[in-house]
C-alpha positions, -999 to +999 in steps of 0.1 A: -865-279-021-853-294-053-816-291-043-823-304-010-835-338-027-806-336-050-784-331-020-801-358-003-822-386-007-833-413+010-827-450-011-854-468-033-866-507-026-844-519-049-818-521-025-842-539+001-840-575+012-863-596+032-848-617+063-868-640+085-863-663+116-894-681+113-887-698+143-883-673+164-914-655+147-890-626+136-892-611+104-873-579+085-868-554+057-836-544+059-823-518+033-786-519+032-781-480+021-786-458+049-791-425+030-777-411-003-761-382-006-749-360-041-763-394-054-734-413-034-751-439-013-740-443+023-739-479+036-754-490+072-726-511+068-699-484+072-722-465+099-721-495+120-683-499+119-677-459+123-702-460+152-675-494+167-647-475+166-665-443+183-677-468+215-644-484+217-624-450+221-648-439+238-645-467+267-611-471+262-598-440+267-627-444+303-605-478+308-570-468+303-561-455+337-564-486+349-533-501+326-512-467+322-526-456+288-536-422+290-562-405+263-539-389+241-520-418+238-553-440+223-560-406+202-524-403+188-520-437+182-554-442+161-542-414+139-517-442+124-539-474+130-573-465+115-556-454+082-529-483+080-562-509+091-581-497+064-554-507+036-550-540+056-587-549+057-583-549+024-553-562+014-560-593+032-590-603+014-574-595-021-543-612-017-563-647-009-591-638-031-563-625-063-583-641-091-614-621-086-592-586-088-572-602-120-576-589-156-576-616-186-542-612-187-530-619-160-524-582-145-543-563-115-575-548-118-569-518-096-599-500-104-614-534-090-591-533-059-598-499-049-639-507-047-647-510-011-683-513-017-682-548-033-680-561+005-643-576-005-629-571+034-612-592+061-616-584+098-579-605+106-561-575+080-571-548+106-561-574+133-525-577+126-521-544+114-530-527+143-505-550+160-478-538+138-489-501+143-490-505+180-454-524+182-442-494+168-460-466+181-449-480+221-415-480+208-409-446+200-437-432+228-413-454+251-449-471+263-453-504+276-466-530+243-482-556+259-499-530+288-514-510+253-525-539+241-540-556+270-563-521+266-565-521+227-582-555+223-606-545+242-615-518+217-612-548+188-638-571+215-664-539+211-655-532+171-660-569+165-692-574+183-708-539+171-692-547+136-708-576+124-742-562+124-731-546+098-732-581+078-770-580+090-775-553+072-762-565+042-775-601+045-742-617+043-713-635+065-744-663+070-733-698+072-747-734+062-782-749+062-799-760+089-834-765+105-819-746+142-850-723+160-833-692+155-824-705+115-819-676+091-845-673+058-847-644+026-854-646-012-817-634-016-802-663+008-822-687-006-804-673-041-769-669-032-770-704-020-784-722-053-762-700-067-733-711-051-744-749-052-751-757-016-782-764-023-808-779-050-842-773-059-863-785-032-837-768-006-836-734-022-880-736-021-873-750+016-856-716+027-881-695+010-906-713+030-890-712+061-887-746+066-850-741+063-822-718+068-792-707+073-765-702+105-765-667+114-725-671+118-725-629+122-745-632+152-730-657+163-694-639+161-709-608+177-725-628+212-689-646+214-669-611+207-694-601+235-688-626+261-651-621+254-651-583+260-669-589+293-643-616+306-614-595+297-628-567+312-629-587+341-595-602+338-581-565+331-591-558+367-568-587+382-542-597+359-510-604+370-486-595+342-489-568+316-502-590+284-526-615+301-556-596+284-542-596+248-529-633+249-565-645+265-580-624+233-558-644+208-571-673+226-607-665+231-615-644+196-593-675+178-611-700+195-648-689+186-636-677+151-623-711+144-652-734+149-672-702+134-653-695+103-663-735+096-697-729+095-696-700+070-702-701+030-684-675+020-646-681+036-614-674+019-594-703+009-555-707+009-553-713-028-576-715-056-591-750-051-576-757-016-603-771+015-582-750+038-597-717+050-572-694+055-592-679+091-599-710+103-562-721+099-553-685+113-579-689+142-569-726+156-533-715+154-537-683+170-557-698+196-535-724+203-507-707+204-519-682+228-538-707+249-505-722+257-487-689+263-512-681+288-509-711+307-475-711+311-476-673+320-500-675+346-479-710+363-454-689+366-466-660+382-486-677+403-472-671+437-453-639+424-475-613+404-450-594+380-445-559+384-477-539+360-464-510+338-489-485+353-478-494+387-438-486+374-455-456+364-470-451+398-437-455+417-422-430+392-450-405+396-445-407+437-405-407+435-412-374+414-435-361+437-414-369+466-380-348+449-403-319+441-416-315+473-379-321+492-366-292+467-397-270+477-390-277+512-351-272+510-359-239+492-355-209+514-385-190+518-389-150+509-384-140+543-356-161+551-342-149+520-343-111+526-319-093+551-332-086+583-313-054+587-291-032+560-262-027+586-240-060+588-238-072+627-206-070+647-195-107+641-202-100+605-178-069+607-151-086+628-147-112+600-148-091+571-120-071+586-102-099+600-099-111+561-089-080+551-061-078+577-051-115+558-052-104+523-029-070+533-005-097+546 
């Protein structure tokens, strides 16, 4: 019994924290380690992203069909995505956030770096990343891009949405004061934003009380990633040229981030003292520049849908189907094939000898 609890334990109220939406009469204990194991805690927050990615291969590889993508082309293709992602989630938020991960000198704190549990990580990293993987991957699986990715962003839609509840758990990715019904309230909110100056006295004892909160910008992100899968599923169902899907995600998921990302207190900033968060830029110009895209893509198909990959790969699999069954049918059979008697007929004999007789000439 002894090794069991030193195998596993369950974790201790220190790392509980209180939440509230004292307008909606809602109110939590949320304990941010899930369950610890050889004395290694396991985050909620990494459960929740784990149990993302299962649902959105999962339903992907259900959806695929419908865009040429087979299973084993989503499984192969997360063997190199999920890894590569999980560098880039990271990446991202150190390189705009360098200071933090700097020693006194000037050099890299890599033992700093290397700590995913500090929270450090940046949702657009794994974004463009997983572009970059998928670019390639098409190219030497000879797949269509833009018909994989019309299919992958849905996976992202269902990461995103199922993702951010993992900043629930950990009481974080909230936004800016206000007095809203479904306002946001804790000890450790009320904290981190004296702390952090956007607030004084009497509004740090006016979140305690519940007077006053805080956007919840996570759930906010999560209802729009929602609404976004559910429209592109839609859209995946009708679209008239492979891509539609993943330029309506740039332009949805940038759209919603952008206006988001301004509510939140805890961006990333282009430069050390800059008012320019680097998502927000990222999100308006994404969104934009896919919004136009679009547009212009769908004037011009219009009257005159463009060909889909999976129905090239349709026409392919019948032309196939069509040669093998010609070749079966040209193929002589096993009776035709066999003699129908040992002893050649009498034409068959006048010939033969009437080619000897030549040759002997």
């Amino acid at each position: 019994m002894g090794f069991l609890q030193n195998l596993i334990a369950l974790p201790g109220a220190e790392t509980v924290q209180s939440v509230s939406f004292p307008g909606l009469g809602l109110e939590f204990e949320l304990n941010r380690v899930a369950i610890i194991i050889l004395g290694r805690p396991i985050y909620w927050y990494g459960i929740i992203i784990v149990s993302g990615l299962i649902l959105a291969v999962i339903l992907c590889s259900r959806w695929g069909k419908r865009y040429g993508i087979t299973e084993d082309n989503i499984l192969d293709m997360m063997l190199f995505a999920v890894p590569v992602a999980l560098v880039a989630i990271r990446a991202y938020y150190v390189i705009f956030n360098l200071s933090i991960f700097q020693n006194a000198d000037g050099s890299l704190n890599w033992g700093k770096i290397l700590n995913y549990g500090d929270g450090g990580l940046a949702i657009y990293g794994a974004i463009i990343s997983s572009a970059i993987v998928l670019l390639v991957f098409c190219k030497v699986k000879k797949l269509n891009f833009l018909a994989f990715a019309d299919l992958g962003v849905q996976g992202l839609f269902i990461g995103q949405l199922i993702g951010r509840w993992g900043n629930f758990m950990n009481v974080e990715a909230f936004g800016s004061t206000t007095a809203l019904p479904w306002r946001m309230c804790g000890p450790t909110i009320a904290d981190y934003m004296a702390r952090n100056g956007y607030v004084d006295e009497a509004g740090y004892e006016a979140i305690l009380s519940g007077t006053l909160g805080v956007h919840p910008t996570f759930f906010y992100e999560s209802a729009w990633n929602l609404v976004g899968l559910v429209m592109t599923y839609f859209i995946g169902k009708k679209r008239r040229f492979d891509g539609q899907c993943f330029l309506f995600y740039g332009f949805w998921y940038g759209l919603g981030r952008a206006w988001i990302e301004g509510l939140r207190t805890d961006s990333l900033y282009l430069y050390v003292g800059s008012t320019i968060r680097v998502s927000q830029l990222l999100a308006a110009l994404s969104a934009l520049a896919a919004g136009v895209v679009l547009l212009w893509a769908l004037r011009a198909t219009r009257n005159a849908p463009m060909e889909l990959f999976v129905d090239r790969l349709a026409v392919q699999k019948a032309q196939a189907a069509a040669v093998q069954t010609a070749a079966e049918a040209a193929a002589p059979s096993e009776t035709e094939q066999a003699p129908a008697s040992s002893e050649p007929s009498g034409e068959e004999e006048q010939a033969s000898s009437g080619e000897t007789e030549k040759r002997e000439e």
